[in-house]
C-alpha atoms as an extended CHARMM CRD file, in Angstrom:
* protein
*
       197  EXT
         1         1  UNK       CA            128.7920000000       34.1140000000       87.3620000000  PROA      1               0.0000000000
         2         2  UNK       CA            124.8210000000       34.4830000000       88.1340000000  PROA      2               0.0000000000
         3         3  UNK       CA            124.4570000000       31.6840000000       86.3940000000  PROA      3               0.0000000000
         4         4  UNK       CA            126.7130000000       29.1600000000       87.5300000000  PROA      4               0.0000000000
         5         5  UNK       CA            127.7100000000       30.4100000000       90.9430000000  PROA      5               0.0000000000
         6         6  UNK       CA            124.5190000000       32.3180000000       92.3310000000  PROA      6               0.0000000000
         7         7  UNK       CA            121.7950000000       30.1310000000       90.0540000000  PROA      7               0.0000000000
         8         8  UNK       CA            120.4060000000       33.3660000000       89.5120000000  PROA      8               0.0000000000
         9         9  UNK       CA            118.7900000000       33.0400000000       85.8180000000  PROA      9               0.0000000000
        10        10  UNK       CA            117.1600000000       36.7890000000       85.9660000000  PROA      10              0.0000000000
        11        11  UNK       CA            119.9420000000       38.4190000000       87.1400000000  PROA      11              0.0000000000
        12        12  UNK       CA            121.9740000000       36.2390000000       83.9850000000  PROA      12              0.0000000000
        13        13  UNK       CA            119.5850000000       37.2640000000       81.7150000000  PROA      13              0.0000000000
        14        14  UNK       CA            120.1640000000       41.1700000000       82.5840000000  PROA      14              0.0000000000
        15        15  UNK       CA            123.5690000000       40.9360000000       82.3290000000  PROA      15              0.0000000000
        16        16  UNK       CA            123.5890000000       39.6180000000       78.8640000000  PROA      16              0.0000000000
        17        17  UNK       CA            120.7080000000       42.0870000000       78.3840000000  PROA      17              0.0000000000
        18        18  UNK       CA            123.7370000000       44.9170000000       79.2520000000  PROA      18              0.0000000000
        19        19  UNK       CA            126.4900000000       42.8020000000       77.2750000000  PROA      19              0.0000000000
        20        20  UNK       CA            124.1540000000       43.5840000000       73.9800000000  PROA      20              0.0000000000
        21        21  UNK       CA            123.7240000000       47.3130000000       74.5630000000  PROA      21              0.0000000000
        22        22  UNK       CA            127.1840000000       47.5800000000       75.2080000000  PROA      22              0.0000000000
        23        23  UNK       CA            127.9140000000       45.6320000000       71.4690000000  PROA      23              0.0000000000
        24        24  UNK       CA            125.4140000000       48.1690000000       70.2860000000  PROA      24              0.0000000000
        25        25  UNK       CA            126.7330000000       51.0790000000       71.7560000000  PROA      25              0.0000000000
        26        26  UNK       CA            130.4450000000       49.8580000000       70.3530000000  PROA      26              0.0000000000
        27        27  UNK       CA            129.2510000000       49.3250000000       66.9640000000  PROA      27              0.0000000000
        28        28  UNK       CA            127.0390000000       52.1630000000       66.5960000000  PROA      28              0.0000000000
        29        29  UNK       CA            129.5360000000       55.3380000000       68.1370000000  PROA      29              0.0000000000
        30        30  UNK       CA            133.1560000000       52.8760000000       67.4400000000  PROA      30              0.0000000000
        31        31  UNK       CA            132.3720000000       51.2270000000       64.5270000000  PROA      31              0.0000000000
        32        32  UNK       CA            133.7780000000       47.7910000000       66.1870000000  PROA      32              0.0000000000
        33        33  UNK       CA            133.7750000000       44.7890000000       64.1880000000  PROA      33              0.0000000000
        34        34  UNK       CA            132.2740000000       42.6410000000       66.4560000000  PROA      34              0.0000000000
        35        35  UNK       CA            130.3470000000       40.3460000000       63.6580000000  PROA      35              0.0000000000
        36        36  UNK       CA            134.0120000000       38.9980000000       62.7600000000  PROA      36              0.0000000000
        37        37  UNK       CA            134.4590000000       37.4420000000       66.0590000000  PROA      37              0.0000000000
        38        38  UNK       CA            131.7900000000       37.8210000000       68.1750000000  PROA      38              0.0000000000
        39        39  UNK       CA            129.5170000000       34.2200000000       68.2220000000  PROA      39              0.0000000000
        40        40  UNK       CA            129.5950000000       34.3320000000       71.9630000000  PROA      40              0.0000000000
        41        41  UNK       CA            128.3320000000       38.0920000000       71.7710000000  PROA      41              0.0000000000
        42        42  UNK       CA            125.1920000000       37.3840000000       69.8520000000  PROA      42              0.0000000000
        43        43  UNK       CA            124.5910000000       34.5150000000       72.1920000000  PROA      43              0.0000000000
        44        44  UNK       CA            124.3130000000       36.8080000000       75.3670000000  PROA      44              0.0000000000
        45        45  UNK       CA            122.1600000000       38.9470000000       72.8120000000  PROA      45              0.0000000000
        46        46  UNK       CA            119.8970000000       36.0980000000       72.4810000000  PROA      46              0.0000000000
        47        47  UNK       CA            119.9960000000       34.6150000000       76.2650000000  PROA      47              0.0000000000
        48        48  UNK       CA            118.7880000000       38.3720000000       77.3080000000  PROA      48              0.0000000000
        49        49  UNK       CA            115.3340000000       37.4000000000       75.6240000000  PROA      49              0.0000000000
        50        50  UNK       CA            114.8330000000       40.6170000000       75.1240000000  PROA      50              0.0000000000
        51        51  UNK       CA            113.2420000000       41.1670000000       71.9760000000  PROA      51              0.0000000000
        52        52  UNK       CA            113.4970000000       44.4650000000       71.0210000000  PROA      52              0.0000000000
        53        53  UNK       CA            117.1360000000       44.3880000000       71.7430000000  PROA      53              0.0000000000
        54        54  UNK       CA            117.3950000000       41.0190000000       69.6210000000  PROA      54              0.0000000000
        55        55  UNK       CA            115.7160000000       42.9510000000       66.6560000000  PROA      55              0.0000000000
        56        56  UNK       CA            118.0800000000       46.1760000000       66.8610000000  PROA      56              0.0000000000
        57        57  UNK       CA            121.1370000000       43.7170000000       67.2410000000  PROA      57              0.0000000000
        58        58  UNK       CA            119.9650000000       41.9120000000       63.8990000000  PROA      58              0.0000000000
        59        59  UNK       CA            120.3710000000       44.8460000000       62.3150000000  PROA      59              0.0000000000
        60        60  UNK       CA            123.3010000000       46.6780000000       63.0920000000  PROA      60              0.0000000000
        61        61  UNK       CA            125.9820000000       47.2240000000       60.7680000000  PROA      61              0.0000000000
        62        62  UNK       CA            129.1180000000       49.0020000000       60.5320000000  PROA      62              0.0000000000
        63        63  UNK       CA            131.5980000000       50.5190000000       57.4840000000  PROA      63              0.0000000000
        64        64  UNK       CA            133.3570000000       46.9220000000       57.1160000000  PROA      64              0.0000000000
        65        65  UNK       CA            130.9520000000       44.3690000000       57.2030000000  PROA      65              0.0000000000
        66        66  UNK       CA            130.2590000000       43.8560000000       54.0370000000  PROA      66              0.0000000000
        67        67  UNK       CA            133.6470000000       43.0380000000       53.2620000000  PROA      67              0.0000000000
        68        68  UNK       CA            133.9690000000       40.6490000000       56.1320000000  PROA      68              0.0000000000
        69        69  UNK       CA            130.9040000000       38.5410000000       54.8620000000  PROA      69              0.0000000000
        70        70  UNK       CA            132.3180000000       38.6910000000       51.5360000000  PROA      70              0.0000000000
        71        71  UNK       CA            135.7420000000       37.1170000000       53.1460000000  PROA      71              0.0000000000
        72        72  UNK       CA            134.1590000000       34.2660000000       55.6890000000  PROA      72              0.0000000000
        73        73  UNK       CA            134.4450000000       36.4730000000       58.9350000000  PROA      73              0.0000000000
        74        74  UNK       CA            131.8010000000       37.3990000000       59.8080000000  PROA      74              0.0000000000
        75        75  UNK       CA            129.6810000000       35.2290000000       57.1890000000  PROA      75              0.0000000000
        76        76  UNK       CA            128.3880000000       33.1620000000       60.5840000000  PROA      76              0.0000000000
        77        77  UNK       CA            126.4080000000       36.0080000000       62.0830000000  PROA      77              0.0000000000
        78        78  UNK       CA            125.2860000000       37.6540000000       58.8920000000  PROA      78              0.0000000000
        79        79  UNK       CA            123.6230000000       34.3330000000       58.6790000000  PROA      79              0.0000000000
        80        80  UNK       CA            122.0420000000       34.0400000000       61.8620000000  PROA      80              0.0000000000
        81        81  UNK       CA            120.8380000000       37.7390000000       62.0140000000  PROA      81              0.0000000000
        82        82  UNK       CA            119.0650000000       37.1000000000       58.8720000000  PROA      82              0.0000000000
        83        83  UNK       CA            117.5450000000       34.1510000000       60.3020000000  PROA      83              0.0000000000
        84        84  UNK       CA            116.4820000000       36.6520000000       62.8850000000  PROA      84              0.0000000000
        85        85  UNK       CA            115.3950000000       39.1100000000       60.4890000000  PROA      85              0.0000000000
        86        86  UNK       CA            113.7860000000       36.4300000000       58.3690000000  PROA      86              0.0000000000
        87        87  UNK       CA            115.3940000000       37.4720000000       55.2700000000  PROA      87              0.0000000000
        88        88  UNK       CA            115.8850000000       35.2810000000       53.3870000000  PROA      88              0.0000000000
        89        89  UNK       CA            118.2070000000       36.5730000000       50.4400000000  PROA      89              0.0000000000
        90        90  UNK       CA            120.8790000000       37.3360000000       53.1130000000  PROA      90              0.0000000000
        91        91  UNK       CA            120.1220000000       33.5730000000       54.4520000000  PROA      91              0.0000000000
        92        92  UNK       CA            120.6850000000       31.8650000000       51.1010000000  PROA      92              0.0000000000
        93        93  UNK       CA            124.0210000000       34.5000000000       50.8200000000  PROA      93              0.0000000000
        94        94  UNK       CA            125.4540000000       33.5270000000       53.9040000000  PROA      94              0.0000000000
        95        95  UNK       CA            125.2010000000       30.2510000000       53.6240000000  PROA      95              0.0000000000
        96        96  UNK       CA            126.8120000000       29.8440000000       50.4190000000  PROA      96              0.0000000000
        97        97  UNK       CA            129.4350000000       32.1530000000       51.9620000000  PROA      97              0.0000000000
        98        98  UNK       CA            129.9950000000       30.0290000000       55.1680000000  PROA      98              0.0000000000
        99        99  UNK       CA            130.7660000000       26.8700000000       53.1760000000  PROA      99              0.0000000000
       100       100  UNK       CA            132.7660000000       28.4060000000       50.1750000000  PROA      100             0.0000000000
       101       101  UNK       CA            134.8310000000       30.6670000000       52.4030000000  PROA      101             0.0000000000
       102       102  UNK       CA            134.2850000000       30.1610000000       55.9650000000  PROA      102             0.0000000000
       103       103  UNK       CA            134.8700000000       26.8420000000       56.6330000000  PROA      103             0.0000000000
       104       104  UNK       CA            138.0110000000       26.9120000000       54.0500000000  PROA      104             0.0000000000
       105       105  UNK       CA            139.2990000000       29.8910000000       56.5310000000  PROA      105             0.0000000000
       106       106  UNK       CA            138.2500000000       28.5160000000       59.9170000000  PROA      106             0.0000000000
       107       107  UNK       CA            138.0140000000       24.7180000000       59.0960000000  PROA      107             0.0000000000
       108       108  UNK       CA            136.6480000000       23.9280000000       62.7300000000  PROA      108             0.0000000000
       109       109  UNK       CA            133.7110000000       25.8220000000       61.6750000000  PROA      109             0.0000000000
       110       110  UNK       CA            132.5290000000       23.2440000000       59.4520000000  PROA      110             0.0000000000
       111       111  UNK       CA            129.6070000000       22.0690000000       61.5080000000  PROA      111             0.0000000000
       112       112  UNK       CA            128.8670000000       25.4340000000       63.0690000000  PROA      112             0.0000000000
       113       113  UNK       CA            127.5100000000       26.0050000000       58.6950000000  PROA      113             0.0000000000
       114       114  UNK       CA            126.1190000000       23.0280000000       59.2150000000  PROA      114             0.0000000000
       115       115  UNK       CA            124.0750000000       23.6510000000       62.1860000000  PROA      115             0.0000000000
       116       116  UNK       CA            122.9770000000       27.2390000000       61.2100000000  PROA      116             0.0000000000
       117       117  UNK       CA            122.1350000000       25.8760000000       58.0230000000  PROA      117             0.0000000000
       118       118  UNK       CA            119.8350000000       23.4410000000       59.6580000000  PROA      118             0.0000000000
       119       119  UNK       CA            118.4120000000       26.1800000000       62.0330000000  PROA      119             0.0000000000
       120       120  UNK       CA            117.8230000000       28.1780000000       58.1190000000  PROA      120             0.0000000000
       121       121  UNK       CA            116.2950000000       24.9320000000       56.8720000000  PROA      121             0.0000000000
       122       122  UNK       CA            114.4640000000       24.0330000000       59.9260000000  PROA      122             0.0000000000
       123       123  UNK       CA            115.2280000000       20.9190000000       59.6790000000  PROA      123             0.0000000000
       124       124  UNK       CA            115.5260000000       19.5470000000       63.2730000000  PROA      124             0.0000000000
       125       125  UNK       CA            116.9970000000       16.1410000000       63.2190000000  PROA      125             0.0000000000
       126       126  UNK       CA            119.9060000000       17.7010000000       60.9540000000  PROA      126             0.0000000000
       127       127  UNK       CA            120.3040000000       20.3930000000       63.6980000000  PROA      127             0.0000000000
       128       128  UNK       CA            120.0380000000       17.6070000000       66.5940000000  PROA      128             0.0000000000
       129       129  UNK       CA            122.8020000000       15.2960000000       65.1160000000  PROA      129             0.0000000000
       130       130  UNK       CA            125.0950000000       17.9860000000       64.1300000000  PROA      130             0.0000000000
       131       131  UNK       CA            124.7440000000       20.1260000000       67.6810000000  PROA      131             0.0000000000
       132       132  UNK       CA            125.3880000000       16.4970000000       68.8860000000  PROA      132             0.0000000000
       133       133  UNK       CA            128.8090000000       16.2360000000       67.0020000000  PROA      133             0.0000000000
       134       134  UNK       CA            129.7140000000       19.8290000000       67.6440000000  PROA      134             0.0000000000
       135       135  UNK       CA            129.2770000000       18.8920000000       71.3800000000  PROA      135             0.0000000000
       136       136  UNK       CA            131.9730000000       15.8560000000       70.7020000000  PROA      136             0.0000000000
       137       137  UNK       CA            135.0250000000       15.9920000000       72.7130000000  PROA      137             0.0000000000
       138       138  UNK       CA            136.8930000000       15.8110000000       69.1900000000  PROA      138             0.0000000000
       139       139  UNK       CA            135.4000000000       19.1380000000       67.9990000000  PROA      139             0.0000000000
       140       140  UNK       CA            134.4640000000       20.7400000000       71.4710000000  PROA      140             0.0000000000
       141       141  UNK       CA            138.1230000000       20.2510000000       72.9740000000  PROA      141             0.0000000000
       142       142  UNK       CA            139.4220000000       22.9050000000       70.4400000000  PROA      142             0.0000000000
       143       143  UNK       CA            136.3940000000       25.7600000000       70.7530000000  PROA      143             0.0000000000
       144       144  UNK       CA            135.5350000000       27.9620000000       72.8790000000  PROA      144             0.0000000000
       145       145  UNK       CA            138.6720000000       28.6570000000       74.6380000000  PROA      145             0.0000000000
       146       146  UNK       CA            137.6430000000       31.6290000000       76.6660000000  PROA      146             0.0000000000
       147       147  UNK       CA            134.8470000000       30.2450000000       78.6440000000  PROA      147             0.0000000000
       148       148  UNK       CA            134.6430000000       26.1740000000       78.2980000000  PROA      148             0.0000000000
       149       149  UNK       CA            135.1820000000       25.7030000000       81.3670000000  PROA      149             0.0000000000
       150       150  UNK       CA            131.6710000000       26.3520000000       82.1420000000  PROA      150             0.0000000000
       151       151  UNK       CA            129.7000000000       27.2530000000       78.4890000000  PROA      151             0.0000000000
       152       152  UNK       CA            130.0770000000       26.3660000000       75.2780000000  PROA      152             0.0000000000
       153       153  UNK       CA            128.9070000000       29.1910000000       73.4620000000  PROA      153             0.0000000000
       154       154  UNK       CA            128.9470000000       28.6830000000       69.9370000000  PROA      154             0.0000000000
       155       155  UNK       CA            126.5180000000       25.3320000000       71.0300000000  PROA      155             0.0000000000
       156       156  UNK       CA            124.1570000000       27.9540000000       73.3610000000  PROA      156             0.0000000000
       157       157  UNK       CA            124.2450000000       30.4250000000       70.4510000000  PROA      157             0.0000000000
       158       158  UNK       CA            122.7990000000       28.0550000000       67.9830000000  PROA      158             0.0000000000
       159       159  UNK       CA            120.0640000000       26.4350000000       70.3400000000  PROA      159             0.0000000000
       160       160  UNK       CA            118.8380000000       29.2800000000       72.0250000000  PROA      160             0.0000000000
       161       161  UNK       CA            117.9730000000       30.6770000000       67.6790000000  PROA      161             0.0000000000
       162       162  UNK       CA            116.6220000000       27.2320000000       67.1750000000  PROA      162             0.0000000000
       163       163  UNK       CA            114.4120000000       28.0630000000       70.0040000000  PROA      163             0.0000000000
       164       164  UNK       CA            113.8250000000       31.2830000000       69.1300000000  PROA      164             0.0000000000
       165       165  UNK       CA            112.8760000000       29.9980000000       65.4370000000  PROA      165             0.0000000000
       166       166  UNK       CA            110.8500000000       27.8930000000       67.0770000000  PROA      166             0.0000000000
       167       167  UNK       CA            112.3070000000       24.6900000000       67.4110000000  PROA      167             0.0000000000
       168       168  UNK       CA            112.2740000000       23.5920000000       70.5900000000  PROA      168             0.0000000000
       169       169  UNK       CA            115.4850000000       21.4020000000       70.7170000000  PROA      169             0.0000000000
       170       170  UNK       CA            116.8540000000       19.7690000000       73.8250000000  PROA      170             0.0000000000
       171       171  UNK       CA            120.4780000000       19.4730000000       74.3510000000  PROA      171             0.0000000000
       172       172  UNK       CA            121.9940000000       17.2330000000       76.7460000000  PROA      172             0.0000000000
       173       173  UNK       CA            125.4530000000       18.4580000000       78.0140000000  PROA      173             0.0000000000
       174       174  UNK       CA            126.2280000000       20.3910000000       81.5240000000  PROA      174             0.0000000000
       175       175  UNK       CA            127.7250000000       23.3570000000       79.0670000000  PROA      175             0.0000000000
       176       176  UNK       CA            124.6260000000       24.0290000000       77.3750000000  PROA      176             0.0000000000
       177       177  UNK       CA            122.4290000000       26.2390000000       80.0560000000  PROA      177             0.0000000000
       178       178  UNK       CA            118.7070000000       24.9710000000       79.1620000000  PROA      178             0.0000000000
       179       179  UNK       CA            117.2570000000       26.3270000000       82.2340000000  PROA      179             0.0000000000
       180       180  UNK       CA            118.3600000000       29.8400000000       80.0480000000  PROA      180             0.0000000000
       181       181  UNK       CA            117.2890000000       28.3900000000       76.4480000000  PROA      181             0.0000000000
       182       182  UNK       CA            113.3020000000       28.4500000000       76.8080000000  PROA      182             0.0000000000
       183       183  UNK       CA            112.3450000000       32.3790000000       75.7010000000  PROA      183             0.0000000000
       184       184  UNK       CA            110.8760000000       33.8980000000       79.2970000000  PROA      184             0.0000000000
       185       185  UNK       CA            111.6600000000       37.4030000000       79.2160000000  PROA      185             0.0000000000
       186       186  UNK       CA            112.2440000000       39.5650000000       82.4840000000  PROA      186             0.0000000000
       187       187  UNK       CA            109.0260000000       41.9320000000       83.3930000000  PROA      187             0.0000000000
       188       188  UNK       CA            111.3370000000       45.0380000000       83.3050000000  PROA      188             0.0000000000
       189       189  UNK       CA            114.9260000000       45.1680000000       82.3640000000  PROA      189             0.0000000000
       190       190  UNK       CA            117.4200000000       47.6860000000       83.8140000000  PROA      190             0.0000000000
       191       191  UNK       CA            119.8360000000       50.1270000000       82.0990000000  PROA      191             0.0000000000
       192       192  UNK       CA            122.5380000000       50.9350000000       84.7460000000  PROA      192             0.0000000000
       193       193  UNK       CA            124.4510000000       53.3590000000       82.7970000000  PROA      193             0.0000000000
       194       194  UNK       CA            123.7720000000       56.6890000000       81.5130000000  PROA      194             0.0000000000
       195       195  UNK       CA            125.7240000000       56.6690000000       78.3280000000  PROA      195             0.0000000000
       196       196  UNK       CA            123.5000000000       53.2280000000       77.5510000000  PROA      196             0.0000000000
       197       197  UNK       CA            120.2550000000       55.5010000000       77.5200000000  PROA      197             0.0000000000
């Protein structure tokens, strides 16, 4: 809404700043499995710019995650928090999870493994054509169901890590927000409820 209606980019950024404390707060008192489900979670995470919420959110955990990597769930963001965390044992895990399981479970993920295993590899012209295809009205028509009206998230997820990796991509599509990709975080970011404190 800041965003697209009130071109409001700090105001944006806090909200998704207060989206990730609230998937904190969830995961660390409910135990919710966000990591199953939750691509479009991370990626307010990571358009807050707020780094030491980023670094917190790359390592939460709760009691079933482990067996939700192990399945293909959540085998996406256990990839991209350990690009995050640059670690790369759980990088080279997830991976090799996304493609043998993931992509056999959820076969419209296949170039979301692609891309975050270009983002892994940094290997930008890999990234660029496969962002490109995921972008496609063939694969795009069928994603983001929630939202597409006005993001793509999956797409802003894995550009605004390639950014934050360091690889200043450009993306060319009016669902891809790069006025919010570039990392400029806000001078003071608010907490506007208690039980966030």
């Amino acid at each position: 809404y800041f965003f697209f209606y009130r071109n409001n980019n700090m105001k944006a950024k806090q909200n998704c700043f207060v989206c990730g404390l609230l998937d904190e707060h969830l995961i660390n008192e409910y135990q919710r499995r966000i990591f199953s489900y939750g691509i479009d979670h991370l990626a307010y995470t990571l358009l807050s710019d707020n780094k030491d919420l980023i670094e917190r959110y790359s390592k939460l955990e709760y009691p079933e995650y482990e067996g939700e990597i192990k399945r293909g769930n959540a085998a996406p963001i256990y990839t991209m928090l350990g690009i995050l965390r640059e670690d790369e044992v759980a990088v080279e895990r997830g991976i090799k999870i996304m493609f043998d399981k993931t992509v056999k479970l959820f076969p419209t993920l296949r170039h979301d493994a692609t891309v975050i295993e270009a983002i892994a590899e940094k290997n930008i012209e890999k990234l660029e054509l496969n962002i490109q295809e995921l972008l496609s009205k063939k694969v795009s028509g069928r994603r983001d169901t929630g939202v597409r009206d006005f993001l793509y998230t999956h797409a802003t997820c894995y550009t605004k890590l390639a950014w934050i990796k360091g690889m200043e991509i450009e993306v060319d599509h009016d669902k891809v927000p790069m006025e919010m990709i570039p990392i400029q975080p806000l001078e003071k970011y608010e907490i506007p409820y208690d039980f966030l404190k």
